[in-house]
C-alpha positions, 0 to 999 in steps of 0.5 A: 107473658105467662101464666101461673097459678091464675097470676099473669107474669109479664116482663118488665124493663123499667128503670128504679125511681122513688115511683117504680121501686115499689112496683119492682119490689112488689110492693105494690100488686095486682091479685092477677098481674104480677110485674117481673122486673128486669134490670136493664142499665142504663134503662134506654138499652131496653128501647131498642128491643121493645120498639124493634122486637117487642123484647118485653111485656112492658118496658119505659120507653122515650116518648120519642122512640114510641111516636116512632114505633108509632108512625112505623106501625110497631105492635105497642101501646102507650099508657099515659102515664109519665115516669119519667121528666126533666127541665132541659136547659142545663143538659147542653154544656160546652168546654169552657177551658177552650174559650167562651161559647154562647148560643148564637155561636151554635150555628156552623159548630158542631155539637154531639149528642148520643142519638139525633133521636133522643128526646133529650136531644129533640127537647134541647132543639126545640128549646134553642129553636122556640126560645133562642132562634137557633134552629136545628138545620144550622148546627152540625150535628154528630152522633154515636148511636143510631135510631131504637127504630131500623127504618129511620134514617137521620137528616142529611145535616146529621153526621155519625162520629167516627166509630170507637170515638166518645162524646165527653172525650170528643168534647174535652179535645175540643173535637166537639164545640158542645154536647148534649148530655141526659142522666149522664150529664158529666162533672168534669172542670171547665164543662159548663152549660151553654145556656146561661143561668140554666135554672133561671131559664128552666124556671121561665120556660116552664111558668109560661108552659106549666109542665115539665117536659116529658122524656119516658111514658110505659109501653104495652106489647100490644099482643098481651093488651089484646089477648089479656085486656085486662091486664092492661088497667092493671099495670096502668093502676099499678103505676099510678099507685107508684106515684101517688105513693111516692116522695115529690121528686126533685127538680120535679115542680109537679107531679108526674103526669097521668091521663090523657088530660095530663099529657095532651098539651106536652104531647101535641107539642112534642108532635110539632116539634117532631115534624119539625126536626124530621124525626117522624116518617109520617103526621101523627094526630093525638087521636090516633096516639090516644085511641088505644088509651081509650080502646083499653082504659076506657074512662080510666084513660082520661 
């Protein structure tokens, strides 16, 4: 955070999407704020610093990570504002070259996924256990990173691949009976999704729920929130104005979510879903989630 010529420059970590490139190009501003964008690639390298050290001003984070910082009483804020979505159902794939799998031969198998953390992750559980009757505690679950958060410590049925080893490569040598994949979702022959017809599924699960599932919000370091309370509307309205401007995403039925009325249902779901795969130290509320939303947006909020 700095000041110059009477304009606030705040660092930013948000990754380009048809809603955020004209904010990192500056096409869209504020006469007191100005957003000075850092490249960081891929964009979940930035949630570590931010929700550890406050590396940023502003940073996307997983919305997972921040109920995280949350719980463990990192100094951050949530906007509520959604800038990043995705309908889940294809990202957990398996090798077909090595035999048929289906769902209910997920229990005992051991499936790879970056992080036990990771909201991908958190979503595709919470889909096999609500939807499919697999729950989390009966498949093996093996990681290649840790928690963004240092103080978190994984589930005992959670076990760390050995290190220098890949998922895709892991998976491929049939070390791994599946794997759940984000943006990085691979193209290699033979691996298919486990979920049978995913988009047919997604199309089901999201009529009975009526929103897609939420994957990234925007975070404020709450020093700058509370020094400059100001410049809190501002990046807030700042990226409301990205996605009212922006081209409707694809895959994306609706748009992306604002306000506290937009993400209330996705966010008590997610809590319980949370709870459940113990991936909170401690019980969230919304309120508690939503009071600095209204402490800094004030109606703006809802």
């Amino acid at each position: 955070m700095r000041m110059d010529n009477g304009v606030l420059h705040l660092d930013t970590a948000i990754k380009h999407y048809a809603h955020t490139d004209r904010l990192i190009s500056g096409a869209i501003s504020d006469p007191l704020v100005k957003l000075d964008c850092v490249k960081v690639e891929p964009i979940h390298r930035a949630f570590a610093p931010m929700a550890r050290k406050q590396a940023y001003d502003v940073s996307e984070m997983a919305i997972v990570t921040y109920l995280q910082a949350k719980a463990y009483n990192k100094p951050l804020i949530m906007l509520p504002t959604v800038v990043a979505a995705r309908l889940q159902q294809g990202c957990i794939v398996y090798n077909a070259k090595r035999g048929h799998m289906d769902i209910s031969d997920l229990a005992g198998a051991r499936v790879g996924v970056r992080a036990y953390t990771q909201t991908t992750g958190m979503w595709v559980r919470a889909i096999l256990a609500q939807t499919y009757g697999m729950l989390s505690e009966n498949i093996n679950w093996i990681t290649f990173e840790g928690s963004h958060l240092a103080e978190y410590e994984d589930p005992a049925f959670v076990t760390h691949a050995p290190e220098g080893k890949n998922m895709l490569d892991m998976l491929l040598a049939g070390e791994l009976d599946a794997a759940i994949f984000g943006n990085d979702l691979p193209g290699n022959e033979g691996i298919v999704p486990l979920i049978p017809n995913p988009v047919e599924a997604d199309r089901i699960w999201y009529e009975q729920h009526r929103f897609v599932p939420i994957n990234h919000v925007i975070v404020m370091h709450r020093e700058v929130a509370e020094k400059t309370p100001h410049s809190v509307k501002s990046v807030y309205r700042m990226f409301k104005q990205g996605k009212a401007d922006a081209k409707p995403t694809p895959g994306i039925p609706n748009k992306l979510p604002d306000g506290i009325s937009g993400i209330r249902q996705p966010l008590e779901m997610i809590l319980d879903f949370c709870n459940t795969q113990q991936l909170l130290p401690r019980k969230l509320g919304l309120d508690e989630i939503f009071a600095d939303s209204i402490a800094f947006l004030g109606e703006d909020a809802q």
